[in-house]
Wavefront OBJ file of the C-alpha trace (Angstrom):
o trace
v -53.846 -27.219 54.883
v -53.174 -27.965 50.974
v -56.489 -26.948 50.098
v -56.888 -23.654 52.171
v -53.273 -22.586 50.790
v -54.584 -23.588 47.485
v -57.516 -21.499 47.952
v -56.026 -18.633 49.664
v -53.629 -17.967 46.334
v -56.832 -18.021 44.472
v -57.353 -14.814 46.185
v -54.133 -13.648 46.401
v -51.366 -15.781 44.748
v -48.696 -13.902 46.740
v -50.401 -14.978 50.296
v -49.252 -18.520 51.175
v -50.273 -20.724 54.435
v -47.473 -23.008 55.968
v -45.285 -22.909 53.070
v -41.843 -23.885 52.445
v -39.847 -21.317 53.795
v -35.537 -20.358 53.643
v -34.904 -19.709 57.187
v -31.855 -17.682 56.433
v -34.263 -15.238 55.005
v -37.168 -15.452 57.711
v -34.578 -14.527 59.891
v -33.046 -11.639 57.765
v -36.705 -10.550 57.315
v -36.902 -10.560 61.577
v -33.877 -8.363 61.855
v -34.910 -5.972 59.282
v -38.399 -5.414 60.143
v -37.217 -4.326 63.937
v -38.937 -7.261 65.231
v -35.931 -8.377 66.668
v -34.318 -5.430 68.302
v -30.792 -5.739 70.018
v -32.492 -5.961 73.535
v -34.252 -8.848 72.886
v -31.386 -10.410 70.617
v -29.257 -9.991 73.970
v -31.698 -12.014 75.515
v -31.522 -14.745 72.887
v -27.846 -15.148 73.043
v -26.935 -17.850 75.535
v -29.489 -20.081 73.566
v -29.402 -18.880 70.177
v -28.314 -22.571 68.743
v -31.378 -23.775 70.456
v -33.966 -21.087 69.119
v -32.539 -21.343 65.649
v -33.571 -25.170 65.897
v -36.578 -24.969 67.305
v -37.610 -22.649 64.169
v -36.057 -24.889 61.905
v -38.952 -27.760 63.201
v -41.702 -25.007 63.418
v -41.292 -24.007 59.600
v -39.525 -27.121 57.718
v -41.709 -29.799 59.574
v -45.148 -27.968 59.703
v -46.565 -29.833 62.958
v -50.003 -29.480 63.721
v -49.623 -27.413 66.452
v -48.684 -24.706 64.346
v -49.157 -22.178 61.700
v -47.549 -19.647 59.454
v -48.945 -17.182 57.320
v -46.451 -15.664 54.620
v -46.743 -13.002 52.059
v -43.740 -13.175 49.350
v -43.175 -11.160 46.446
v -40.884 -12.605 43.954
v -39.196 -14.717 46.309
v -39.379 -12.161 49.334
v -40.853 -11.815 52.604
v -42.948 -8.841 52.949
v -45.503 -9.877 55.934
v -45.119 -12.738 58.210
v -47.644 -14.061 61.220
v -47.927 -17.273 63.395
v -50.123 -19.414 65.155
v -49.624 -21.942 67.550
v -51.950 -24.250 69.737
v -51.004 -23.382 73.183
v -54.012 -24.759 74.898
v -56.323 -27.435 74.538
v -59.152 -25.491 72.312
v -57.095 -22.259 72.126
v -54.207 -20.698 69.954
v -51.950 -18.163 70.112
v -51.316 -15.138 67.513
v -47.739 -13.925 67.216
v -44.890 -12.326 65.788
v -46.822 -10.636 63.783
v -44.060 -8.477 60.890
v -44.166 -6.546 57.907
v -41.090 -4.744 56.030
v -41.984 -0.959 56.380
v -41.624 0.034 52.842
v -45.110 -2.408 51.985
v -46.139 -2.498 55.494
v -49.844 -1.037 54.698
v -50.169 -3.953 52.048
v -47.915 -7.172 53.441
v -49.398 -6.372 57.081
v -53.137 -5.957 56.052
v -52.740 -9.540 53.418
v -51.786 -11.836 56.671
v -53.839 -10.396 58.660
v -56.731 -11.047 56.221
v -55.166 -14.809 55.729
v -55.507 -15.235 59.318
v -59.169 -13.922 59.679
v -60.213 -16.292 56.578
v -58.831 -19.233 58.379
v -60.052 -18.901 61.435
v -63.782 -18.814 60.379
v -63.276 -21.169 57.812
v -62.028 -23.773 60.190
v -63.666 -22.791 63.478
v -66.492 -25.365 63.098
v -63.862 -28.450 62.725
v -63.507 -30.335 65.666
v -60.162 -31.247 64.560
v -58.779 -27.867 65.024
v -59.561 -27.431 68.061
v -60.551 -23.910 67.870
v -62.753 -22.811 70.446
v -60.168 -19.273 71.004
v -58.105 -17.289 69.356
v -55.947 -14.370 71.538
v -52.736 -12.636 71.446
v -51.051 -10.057 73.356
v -49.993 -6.821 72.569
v -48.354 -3.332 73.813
v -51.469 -0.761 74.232
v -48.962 1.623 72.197
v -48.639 -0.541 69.274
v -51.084 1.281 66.667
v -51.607 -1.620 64.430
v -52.903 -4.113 67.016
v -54.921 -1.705 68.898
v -56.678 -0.965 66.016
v -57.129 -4.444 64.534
v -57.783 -6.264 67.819
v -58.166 -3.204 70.015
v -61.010 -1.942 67.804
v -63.134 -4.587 67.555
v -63.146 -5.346 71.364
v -64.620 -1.602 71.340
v -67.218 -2.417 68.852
v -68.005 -5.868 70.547
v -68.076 -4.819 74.241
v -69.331 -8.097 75.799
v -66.776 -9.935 77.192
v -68.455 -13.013 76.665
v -67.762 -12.697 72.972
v -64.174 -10.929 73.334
v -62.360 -9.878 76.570
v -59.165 -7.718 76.996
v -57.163 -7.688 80.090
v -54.008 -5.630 81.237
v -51.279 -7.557 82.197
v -47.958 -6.160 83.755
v -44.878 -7.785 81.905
v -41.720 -7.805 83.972
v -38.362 -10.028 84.597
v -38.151 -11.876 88.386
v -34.540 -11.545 89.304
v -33.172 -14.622 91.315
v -30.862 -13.938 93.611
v -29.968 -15.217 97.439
v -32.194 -18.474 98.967
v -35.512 -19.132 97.948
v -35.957 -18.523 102.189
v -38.861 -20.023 104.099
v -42.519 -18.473 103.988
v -43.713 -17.133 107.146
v -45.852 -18.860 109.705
v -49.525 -19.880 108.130
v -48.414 -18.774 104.565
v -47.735 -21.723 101.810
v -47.312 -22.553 98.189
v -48.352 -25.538 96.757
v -50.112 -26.738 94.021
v -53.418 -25.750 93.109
v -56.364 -27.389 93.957
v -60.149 -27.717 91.973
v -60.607 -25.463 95.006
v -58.824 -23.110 93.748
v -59.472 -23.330 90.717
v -63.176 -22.501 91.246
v -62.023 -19.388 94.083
v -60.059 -18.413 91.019
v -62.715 -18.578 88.773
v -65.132 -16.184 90.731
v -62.762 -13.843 91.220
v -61.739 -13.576 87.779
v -65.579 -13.240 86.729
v -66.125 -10.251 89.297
v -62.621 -8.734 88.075
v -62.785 -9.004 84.534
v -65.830 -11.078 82.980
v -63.381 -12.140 80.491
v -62.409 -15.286 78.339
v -59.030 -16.055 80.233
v -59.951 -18.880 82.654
v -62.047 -21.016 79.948
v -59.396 -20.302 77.243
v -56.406 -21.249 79.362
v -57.926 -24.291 81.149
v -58.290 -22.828 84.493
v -61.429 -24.256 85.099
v -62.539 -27.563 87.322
v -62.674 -30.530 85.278
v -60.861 -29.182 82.933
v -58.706 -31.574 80.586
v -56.570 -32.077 77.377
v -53.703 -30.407 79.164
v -51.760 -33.644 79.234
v -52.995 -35.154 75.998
v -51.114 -31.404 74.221
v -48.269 -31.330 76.189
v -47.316 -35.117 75.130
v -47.874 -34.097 71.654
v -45.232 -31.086 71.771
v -42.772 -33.917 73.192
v -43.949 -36.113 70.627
v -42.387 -33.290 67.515
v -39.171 -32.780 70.010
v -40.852 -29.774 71.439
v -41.391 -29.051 75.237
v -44.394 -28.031 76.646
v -45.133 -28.118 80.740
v -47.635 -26.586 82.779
v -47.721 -26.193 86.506
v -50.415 -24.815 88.696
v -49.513 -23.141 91.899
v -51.428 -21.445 94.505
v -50.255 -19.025 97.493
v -52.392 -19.048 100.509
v -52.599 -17.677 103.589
v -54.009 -20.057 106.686
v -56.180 -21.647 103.982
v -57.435 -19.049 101.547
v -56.362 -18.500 98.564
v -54.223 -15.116 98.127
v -52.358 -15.451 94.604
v -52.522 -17.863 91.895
v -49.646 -18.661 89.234
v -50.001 -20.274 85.457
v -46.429 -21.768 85.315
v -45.967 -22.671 81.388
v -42.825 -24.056 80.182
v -41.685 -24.096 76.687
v -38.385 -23.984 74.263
v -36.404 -20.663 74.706
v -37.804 -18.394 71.776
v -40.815 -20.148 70.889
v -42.444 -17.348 71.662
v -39.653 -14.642 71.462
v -41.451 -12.124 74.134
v -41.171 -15.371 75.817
v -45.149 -15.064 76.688
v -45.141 -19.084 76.406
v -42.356 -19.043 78.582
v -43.293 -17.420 81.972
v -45.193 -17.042 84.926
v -48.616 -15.917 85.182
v -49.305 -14.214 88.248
v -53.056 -13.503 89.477
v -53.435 -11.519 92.788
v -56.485 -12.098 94.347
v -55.844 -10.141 97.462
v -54.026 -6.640 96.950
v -53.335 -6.549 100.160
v -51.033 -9.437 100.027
v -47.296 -8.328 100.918
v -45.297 -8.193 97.625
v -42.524 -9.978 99.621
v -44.549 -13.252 99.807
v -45.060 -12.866 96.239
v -41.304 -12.264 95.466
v -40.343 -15.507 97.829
v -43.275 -17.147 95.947
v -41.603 -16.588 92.834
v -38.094 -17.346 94.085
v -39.371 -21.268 94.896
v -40.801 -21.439 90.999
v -37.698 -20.003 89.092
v -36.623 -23.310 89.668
v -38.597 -24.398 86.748
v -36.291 -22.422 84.726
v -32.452 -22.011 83.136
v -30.919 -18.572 83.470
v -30.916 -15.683 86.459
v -34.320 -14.421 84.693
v -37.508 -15.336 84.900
v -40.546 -13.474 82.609
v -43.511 -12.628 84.924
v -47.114 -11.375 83.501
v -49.095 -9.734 86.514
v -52.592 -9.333 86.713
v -54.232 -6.753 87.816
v -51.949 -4.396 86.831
v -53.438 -2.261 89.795
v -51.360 -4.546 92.481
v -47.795 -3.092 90.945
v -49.040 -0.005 90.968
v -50.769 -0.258 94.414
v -47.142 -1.884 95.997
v -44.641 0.569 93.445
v -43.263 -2.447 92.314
v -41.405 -1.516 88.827
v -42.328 -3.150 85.324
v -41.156 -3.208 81.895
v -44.362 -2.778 80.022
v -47.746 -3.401 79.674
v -49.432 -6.366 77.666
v -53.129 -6.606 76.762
v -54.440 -9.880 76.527
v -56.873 -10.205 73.873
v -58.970 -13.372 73.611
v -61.845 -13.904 71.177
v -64.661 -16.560 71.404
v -64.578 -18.333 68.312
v -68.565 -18.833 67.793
v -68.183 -14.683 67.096
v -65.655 -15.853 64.214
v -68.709 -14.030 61.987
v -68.133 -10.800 63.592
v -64.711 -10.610 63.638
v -64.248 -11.911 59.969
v -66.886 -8.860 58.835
v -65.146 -6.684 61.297
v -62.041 -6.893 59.898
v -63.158 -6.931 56.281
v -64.648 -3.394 56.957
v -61.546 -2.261 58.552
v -59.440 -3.560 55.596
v -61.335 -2.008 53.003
v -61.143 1.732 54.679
v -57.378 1.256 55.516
v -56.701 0.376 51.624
v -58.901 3.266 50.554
v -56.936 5.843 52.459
v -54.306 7.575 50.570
l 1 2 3 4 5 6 7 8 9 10 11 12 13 14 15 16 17 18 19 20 21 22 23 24 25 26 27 28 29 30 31 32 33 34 35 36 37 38 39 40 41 42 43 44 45 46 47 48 49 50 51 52 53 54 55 56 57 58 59 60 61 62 63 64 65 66 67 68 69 70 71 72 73 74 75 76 77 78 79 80 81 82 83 84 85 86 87 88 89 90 91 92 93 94 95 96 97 98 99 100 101 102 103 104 105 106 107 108 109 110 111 112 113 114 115 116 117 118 119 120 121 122 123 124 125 126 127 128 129 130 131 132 133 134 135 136 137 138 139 140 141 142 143 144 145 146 147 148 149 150 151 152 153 154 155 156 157 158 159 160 161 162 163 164 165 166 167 168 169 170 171 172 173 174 175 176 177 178 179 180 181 182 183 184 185 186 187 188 189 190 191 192 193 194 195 196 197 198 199 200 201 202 203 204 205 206 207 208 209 210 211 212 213 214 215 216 217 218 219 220 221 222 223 224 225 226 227 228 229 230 231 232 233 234 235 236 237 238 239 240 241 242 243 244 245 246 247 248 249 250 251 252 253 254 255 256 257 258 259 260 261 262 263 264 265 266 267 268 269 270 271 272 273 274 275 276 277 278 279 280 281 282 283 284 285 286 287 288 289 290 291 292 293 294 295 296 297 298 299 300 301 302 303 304 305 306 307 308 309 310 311 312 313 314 315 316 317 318 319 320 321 322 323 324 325 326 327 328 329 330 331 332 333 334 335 336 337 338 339 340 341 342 343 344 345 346 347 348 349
């Protein structure tokens, strides 16, 4: 990590990787840039001790599982974006800022920083970079362009995969009340896992499954999460599976982290894959019920997939994420990708 910052300043000595950083003015540049808006800042209250000393690890201890890339100008912060290692061979892109006054420039440098170090590390084993994803809102013009566009210009899925995901926040309230006759949750089995697998294939043809583990055989899962515990992080992952006299009707990807490691809390929530739309929302919602216990508050984030179902049922969501996962042999592709798209965005006036 010495060298490549080293080397990255050679290029542009105002583009640092995991560098020292004043946390009183990360978090000044957070506020400023809109990244944290009062909505989500309401959300961060009850634990805001907590998520201001989880950050303080993340960017004063630089563990291995994670990554910063800052551009400062005479002392300040212009562009800011993270990584962490969130699955065995895969990490995560986010919170992703620039200040609007430079945002063309600051935005564009860590950006570039990012797509540098990913193909100049992708053949290490040690960094265990097999993926690379992120989500974003489809509205969000600098994403969709950056990540968006080059899933248009690569349309296998094999070599990158987008997937809509409805985001949404799982009220608990009352008992968590007895499934029905022949319905149960439990956890998931290789089974499953495989059922999953083939319906996710026919569905999508994406990356999710391999990147996120959800595979048979499948391991690594504990060896990361004893790692996070290791630097006073948490890290859990539960696998659950809703079925129906025997077969399979819903799968969730229970992941269990710090409050505001992520602060969309996407490292934080439920994923929920409906394999059968015509499975009654109400043993999803009783489903979900029995695994808020997993987690502290009323509130509990849930990513759906398809998006179809909660349209199909009118169940109500907040937004809409896309999940964007690229296959890290295709580092190439992106890298030259995104150099192209750099140079035409800098030319334009």
């Amino acid at each position: 990590m010495k060298l490549l910052s080293i080397l990255h300043q050679v290029v542009n000595r105002k583009s640092y990787v995991c560098t020292e950083i004043d946390l009183d003015d990360l978090w000044d540049f957070l506020f400023e840039t809109g990244f944290i808006y009062p909505k989500k800042y309401a959300r961060f209250q009850a634990n805001k001790e907590q998520i201001k000393e989880t950050y303080a690890k993340l960017y004063t201890h630089n563990p291995q599982i994670a990554r910063h890339f800052i551009y400062l100008d005479r002392g300040t912060i212009l562009g800011h974006l993270a990584m962490v290692r969130f699955y065995r061979s895969a990490w995560l892109i986010h919170h992703h800022a620039a200040r609007k006054t430079v945002s063309l420039k600051a935005g564009l440098a860590v950006l570039d920083q990012v797509s540098h170090y990913l193909n100049e590390l992708e053949s290490f084993a040690f960094a265990h970079l097999r993926f690379v994803y992120c989500y974003y809102r489809p509205d969000n013009k600098f994403p969709a362009r950056v990540f968006g566009g080059f899933t248009r210009a690569h349309p296998d899925p094999r070599v990158c995969s987008q997937d809509s995901f409805a985001y949404s926040h799982f009220t608990r309230s009352g008992e968590e009340g007895t499934l029905p006759q022949g319905w149960a949750l439990g956890s998931s089995t290789l089974f499953d896992l495989s059922e999953l697998g083939s319906f996710y294939r026919f569905a999508s043809g994406g990356l999710m499954t391999q990147a996120f583990d959800l595979y048979p055989g499948a391991a690594g899962r504990l060896e990361l999460e004893e790692q996070y515990q290791a630097l006073g992080f948490r890290k859990e992952v539960y696998l659950y599976s809703l079925r129906k006299n025997e077969s399979l009707k819903a799968f969730f990807l229970v992941n269990c982290t710090d409050a505001g490691f992520n602060m969309a809390e996407l490292t934080n929530c439920v994923s929920m894959i409906v394999l059968d739309e015509e499975v009654p929302y109400d043993m999803l919602a009783m489903s979900l019920r029995q695994l808020s216990r997993h987690y502290e508050g009323e509130e509990m984030p849930v990513l759906t997939y398809p998006l179809s179902y909660l349209e199909k049922v009118s169940v109500p969501f907040d937004k809409v994420y896309l999940l964007w996962i690229l296959n890290m042999q295709y580092s190439d592709h992106y890298l030259e990708y995104c150099q192209g798209l750099f140079r035409t965005v800098k030319k334009t006036p």
